[in-house]
C-alpha positions as CSV (number, residue, x, y, z in Angstrom):
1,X,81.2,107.9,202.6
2,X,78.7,110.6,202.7
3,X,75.8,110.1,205.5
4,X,73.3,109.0,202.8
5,X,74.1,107.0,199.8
6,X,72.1,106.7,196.9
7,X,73.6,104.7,193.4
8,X,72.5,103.8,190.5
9,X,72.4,101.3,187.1
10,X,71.8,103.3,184.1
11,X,71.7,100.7,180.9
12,X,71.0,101.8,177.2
13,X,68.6,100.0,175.8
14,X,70.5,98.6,173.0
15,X,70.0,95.1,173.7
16,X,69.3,92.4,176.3
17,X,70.9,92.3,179.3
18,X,74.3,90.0,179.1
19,X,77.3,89.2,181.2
20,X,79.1,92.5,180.9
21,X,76.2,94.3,182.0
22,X,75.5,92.0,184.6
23,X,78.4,92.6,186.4
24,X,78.2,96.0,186.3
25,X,74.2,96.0,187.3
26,X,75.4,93.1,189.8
27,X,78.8,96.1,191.7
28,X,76.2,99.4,191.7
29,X,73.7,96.9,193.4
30,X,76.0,95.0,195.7
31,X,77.6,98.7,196.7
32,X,74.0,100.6,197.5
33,X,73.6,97.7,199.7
34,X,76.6,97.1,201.4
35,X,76.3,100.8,202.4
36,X,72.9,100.7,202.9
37,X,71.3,103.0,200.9
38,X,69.6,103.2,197.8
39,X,70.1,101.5,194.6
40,X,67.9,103.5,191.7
41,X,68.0,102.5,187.4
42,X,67.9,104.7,184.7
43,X,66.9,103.6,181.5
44,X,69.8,105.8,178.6
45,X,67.6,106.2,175.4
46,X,68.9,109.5,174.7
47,X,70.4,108.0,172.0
48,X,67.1,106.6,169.7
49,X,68.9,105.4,167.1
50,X,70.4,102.8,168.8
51,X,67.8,101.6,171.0
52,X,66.1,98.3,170.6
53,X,62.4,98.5,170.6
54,X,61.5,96.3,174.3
55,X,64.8,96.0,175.4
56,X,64.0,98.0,178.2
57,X,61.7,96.0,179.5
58,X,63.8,93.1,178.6
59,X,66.9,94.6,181.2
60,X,64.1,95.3,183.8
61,X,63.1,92.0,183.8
62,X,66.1,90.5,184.1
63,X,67.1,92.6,187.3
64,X,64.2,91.2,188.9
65,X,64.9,87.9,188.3
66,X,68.2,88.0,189.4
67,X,66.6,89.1,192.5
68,X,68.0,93.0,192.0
69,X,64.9,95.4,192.8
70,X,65.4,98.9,192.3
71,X,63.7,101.3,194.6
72,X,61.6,104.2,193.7
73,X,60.4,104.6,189.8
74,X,62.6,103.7,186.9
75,X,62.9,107.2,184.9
76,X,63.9,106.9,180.9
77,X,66.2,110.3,179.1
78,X,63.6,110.7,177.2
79,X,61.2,112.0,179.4
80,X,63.9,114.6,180.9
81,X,64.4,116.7,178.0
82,X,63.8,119.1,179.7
83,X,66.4,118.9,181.9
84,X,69.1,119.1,179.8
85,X,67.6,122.3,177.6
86,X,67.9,123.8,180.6
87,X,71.4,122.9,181.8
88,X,72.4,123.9,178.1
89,X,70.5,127.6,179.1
90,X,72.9,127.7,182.0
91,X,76.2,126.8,180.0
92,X,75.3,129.2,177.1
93,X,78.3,131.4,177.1
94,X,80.5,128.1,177.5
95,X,78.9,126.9,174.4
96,X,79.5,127.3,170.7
97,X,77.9,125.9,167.1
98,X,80.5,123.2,165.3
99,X,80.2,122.5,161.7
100,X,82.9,119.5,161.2
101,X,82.6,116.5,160.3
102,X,83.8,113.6,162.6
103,X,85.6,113.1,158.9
104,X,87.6,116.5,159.1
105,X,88.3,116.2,162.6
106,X,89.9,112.3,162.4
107,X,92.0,113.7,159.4
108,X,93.3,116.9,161.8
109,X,93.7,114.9,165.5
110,X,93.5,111.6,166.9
111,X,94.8,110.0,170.0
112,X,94.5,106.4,171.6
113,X,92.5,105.9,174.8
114,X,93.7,104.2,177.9
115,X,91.8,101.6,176.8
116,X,93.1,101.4,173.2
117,X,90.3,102.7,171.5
118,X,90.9,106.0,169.0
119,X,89.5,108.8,170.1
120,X,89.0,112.1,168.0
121,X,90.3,115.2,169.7
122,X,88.8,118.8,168.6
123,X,91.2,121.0,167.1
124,X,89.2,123.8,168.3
125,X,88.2,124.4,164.2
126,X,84.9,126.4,164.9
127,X,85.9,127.7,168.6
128,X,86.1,131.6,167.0
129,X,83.4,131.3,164.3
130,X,82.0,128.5,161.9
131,X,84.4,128.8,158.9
132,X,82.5,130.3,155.2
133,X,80.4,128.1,153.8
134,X,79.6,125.7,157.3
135,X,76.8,125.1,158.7
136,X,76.1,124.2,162.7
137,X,75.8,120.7,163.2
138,X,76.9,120.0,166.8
139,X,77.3,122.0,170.1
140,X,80.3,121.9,171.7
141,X,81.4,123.3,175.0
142,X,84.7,125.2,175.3
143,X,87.5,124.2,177.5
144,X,90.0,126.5,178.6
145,X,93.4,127.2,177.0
146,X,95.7,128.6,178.8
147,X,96.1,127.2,181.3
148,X,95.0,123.8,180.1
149,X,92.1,122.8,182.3
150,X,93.6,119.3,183.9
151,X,90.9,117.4,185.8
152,X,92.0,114.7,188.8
153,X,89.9,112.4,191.1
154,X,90.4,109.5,193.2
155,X,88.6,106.2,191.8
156,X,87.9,103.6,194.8
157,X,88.9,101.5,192.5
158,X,91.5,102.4,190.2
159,X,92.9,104.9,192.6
160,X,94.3,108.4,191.2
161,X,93.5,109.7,188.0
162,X,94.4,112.5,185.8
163,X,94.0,114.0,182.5
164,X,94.4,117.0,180.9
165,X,90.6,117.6,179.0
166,X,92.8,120.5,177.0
167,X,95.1,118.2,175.1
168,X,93.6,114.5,175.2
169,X,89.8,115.7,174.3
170,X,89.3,119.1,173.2
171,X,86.0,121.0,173.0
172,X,83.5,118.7,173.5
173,X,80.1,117.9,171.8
174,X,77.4,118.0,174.4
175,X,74.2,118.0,171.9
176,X,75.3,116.3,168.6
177,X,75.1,116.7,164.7
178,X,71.5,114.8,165.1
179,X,69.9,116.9,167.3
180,X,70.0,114.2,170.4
181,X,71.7,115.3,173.3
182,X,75.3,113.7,174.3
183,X,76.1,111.2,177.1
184,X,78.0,113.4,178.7
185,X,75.5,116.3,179.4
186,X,72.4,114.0,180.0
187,X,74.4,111.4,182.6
188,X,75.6,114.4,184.9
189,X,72.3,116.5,184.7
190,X,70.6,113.2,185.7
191,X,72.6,112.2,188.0
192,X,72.0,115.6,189.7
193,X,68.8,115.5,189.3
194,X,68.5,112.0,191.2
195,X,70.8,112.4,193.9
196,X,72.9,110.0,193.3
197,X,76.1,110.0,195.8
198,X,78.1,106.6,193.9
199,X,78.2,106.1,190.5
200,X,79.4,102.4,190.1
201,X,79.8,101.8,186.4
202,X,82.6,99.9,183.8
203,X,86.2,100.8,183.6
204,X,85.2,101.8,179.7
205,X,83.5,104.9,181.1
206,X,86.5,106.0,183.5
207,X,88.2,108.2,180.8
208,X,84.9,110.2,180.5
209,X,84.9,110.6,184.0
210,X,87.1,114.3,183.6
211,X,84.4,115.9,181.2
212,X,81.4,114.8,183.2
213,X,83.7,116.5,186.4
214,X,84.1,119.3,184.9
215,X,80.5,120.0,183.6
216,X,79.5,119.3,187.4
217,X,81.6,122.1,188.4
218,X,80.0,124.4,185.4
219,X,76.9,123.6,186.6
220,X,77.2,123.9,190.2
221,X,76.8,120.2,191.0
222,X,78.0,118.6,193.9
223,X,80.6,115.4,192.3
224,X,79.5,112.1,193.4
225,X,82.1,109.7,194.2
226,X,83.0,107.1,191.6
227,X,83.8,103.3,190.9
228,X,84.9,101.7,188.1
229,X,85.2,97.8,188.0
230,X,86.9,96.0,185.8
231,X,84.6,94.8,181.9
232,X,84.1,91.4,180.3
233,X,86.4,90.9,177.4
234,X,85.6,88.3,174.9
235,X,88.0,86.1,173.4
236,X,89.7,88.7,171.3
237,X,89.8,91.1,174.2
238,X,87.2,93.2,173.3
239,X,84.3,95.1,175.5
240,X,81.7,92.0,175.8
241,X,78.6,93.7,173.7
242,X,76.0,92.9,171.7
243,X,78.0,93.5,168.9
244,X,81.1,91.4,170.2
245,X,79.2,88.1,170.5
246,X,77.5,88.5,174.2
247,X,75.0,85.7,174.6
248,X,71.2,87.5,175.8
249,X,70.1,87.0,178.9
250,X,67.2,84.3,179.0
251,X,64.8,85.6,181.6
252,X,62.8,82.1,181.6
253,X,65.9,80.4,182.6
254,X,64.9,78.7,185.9
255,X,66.3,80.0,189.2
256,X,69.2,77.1,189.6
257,X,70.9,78.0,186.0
258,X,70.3,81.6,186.4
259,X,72.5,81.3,189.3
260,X,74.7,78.9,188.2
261,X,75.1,80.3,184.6
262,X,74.5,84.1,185.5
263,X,75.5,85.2,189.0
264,X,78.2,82.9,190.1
265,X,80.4,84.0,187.5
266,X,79.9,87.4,187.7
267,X,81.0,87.2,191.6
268,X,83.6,85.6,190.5
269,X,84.9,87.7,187.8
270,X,84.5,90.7,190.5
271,X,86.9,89.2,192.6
272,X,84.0,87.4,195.3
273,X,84.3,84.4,196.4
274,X,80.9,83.6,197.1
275,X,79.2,80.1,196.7
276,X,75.0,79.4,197.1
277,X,72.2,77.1,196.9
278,X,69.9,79.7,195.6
279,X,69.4,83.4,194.4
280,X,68.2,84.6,197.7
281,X,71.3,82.9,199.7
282,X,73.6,84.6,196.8
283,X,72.6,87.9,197.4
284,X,72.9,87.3,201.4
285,X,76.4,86.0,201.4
286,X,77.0,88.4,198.2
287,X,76.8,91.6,199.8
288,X,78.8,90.8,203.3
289,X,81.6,89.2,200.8
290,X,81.8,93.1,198.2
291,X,82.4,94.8,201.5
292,X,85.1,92.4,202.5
293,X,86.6,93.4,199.1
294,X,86.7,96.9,199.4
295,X,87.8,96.8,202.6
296,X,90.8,95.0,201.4
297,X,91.2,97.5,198.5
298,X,91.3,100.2,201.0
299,X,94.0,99.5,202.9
């Protein structure tokens, strides 16, 4: 554990705060604490067409009343622009204009994720040149060849993991066909930029864990360690979202429910076996009870 931990939630403002994100807000916060360091959030509106006018404020709320207070300011993407145009200065001559469609590429490559979704794997169509007649619509940055560039870490909670970026993803966008800049380059050059030792985040994101790796090393970034717990699955076994049928997160819910409806059960889907008469005792037998469970997972 390095000698000063600092971790982070970083939601996108798509919607309200629900169960799935809960539990995800509910491990960074009960890890910064158990290791007694800082716990900071990050609002992730790089991506504006998705965000939900107020839901920021909405998930902000939420944390507070489930007794979660962040320290330090909350910082949006979209006032860090700057950051990233200057991280994409530094990977210039890793970096190349692509002209495909996401069309072209699905009919040329696809592959099936880890966790079953489809995901679209660059040929490498405009690596040497965009092709007569294209025009640039995305950046994407080169990864090597030969050899294939295979990227491994240790997970504190899934344990090892591997994957060759070569084969299973390809070149990859890092500022898209709209102009906004791509998860992957705006999570690790503000990550960097915040200090953050511990990213504690959904399983869903553990297969993006490589590229963002390897962009640190680019970049000269130190890695931070990382965590991936288990997410919510509906009824049909899909990510609990917005779009999947996650109920909203009532912020005038009082105390009692919140705790009974809203925090018990994300203990208890993290594997915590944690029972309270109120939000404060929660958090108090809470934290004690996600250090147990490392602990455990550890040896």
């Amino acid at each position: 554990m390095p000698a000063s931990y600092t971790g982070r939630f970083a939601p996108s403002p798509t919607g309200p705060l629900h169960m799935g994100s809960l539990v995800a807000a509910m491990a960074s916060y009960l890890d910064a604490k158990a290791h007694g360091g800082q716990w900071l959030v990050r609002i992730e509106d790089v991506d504006k067409d998705r965000n939900v006018p107020g839901a920021d404020l909405h998930i902000l709320a939420s944390l507070q009343r489930c007794g979660m207070q962040w320290d330090g300011e909350v910082v949006w993407q979209t006032q860090r622009e700057a950051l990233y145009e200057a991280a994409l200065q530094q990977l210039a001559e890793n970096i190349y204009p692509c002209g495909c469609s996401r069309r072209e590429i699905a009919d040329s490559q696809l592959r099936l994720g880890q966790n079953g979704n489809a995901l679209l794997v660059y040929p490498g169509t405009c690596r040497e040149g965009l092709a007569p007649g294209k025009t640039a619509r995305a950046l994407r940055l080169r990864t090597p060849q030969q050899p294939h560039r295979i990227v491994s870490f240790t997970d504190r909670w899934a344990g090892a993991y591997s994957q060759d970026i070569t084969a299973e993803v390809g070149d990859f966008v890092i500022r898209r066909a709209d102009g906004f800049w791509a998860y992957q380059l705006a999570v690790v050059v503000d990550d960097a930029a915040q200090g953050i030792t511990d990213i504690v985040r959904g399983a869903d994101l553990l297969d993006s864990t490589p590229r963002q790796l390897y962009l640190q090393e680019l970049l000269g970034l130190p890695p931070p360690r990382y965590l991936h717990v288990p997410v919510v699955l509906n009824e049909q076994g899909e990510k609990l979202s917005k779009q999947t049928g996650a109920r909203a997160f009532d912020n005038g819910a009082p105390a009692e429910v919140l705790l009974r409806e809203a925090l018990l059960p994300a203990a208890r889907f993290l594997g915590l076996g944690v029972d309270a008469g109120s939000i404060e005792g929660f958090w108090q037998a809470a934290v004690p009870a996600w250090a147990r469970l490392l602990e455990g997972m550890e040896k």
